[in-house]
C-alpha positions, 0 to 999 in steps of 0.5 A: 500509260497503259492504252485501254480497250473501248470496253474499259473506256469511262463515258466521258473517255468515249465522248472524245475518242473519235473526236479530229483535233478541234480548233477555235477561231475567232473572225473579227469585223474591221470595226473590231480593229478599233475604227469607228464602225459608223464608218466602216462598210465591208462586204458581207461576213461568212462563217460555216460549215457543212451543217450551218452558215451565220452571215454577217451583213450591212446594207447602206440606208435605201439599200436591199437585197433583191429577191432571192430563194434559197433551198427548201431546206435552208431555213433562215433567221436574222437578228437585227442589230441596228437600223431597220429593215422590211423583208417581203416574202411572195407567196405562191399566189402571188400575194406578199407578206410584209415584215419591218424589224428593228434593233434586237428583233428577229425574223424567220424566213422559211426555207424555198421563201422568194424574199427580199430584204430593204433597209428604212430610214436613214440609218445604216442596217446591220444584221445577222443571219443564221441557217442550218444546211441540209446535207445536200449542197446548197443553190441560191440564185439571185437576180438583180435589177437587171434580171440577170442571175448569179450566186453568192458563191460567184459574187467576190463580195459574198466570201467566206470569212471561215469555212470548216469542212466538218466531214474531211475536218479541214478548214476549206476557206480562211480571211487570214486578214479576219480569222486567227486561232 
């Protein structure tokens, strides 16, 4: 087959010339392997790239995730999947806002936002998390009650699932025990 010049190249041809070779992975819970997912608890679930993250979390009934702040450009949606949660946001004048969510409800935290997240009542809550990154690296500290401070990315809990570096196209992290083709 002949090779054509770009100036011959149809727009559909143009559209995938420069494109690396693209793979779909599919990253499954353990509830996925069949176990009762009202018994399965794991560590949170993350799957990005350079542009975005989506974060699957569960938090016990009575559990939390303290207060934390992530970059200015780090805007973050959660979707409630099941259980109820409070988010409390505080404001610059010490003031807080307070949002409770349930199942099928969403809420946006904006990006430099101090908040927290709590469960409420008895059933476990389950969510997903969405943000897009800016291009520059990402910081997010958080303190727990002790006050000392860490980042997801020195917690062994907070490990990514999937991690496709878009700019070197390369998968940078993979769960092989999560993650296939």
């Amino acid at each position: 087959m002949d090779q054509k010049d770009d100036s011959e190249l149809t727009p559909e041809d143009l559209a995938h010339k420069h494109l690396p070779e693209q793979t779909m992975y599919k990253v499954q819970t353990p509830a996925a392997h069949g176990a009762d997912s009202e018994a399965v608890r794991h560590s949170p679930l993350i799957i990005r790239t350079n542009e975005f993250r989506l974060l699957y979390f569960e938090l016990e009934p009575s559990g939390r995730i303290d207060w934390h702040t992530h970059v200015p450009g780090l805007d973050e949606v959660n979707l409630c999947l099941e259980g109820r949660a409070k988010y409390t946001l505080e404001r610059e004048d010490g003031s807080h806002q307070v949002i409770e969510i349930g199942p099928m409800e969403f809420v946006y935290v904006p990006g430099g936002a101090r908040h927290k997240i709590e469960v409420i009542g008895e059933q476990a809550h389950r969510s997903l998390s969405a943000a897009k990154f800016d291009t520059a690296a990402r910081l997010e500290a958080l303190k727990d009650e002790s006050g000392t401070e860490n980042t997801d990315a020195d917690d062994p809990e907070w490990q990514d699932a999937l991690f496709v570096d878009r700019k070197r196209d390369e998968v940078v992290a993979k769960d092989e025990t999560l993650v296939s083709k």
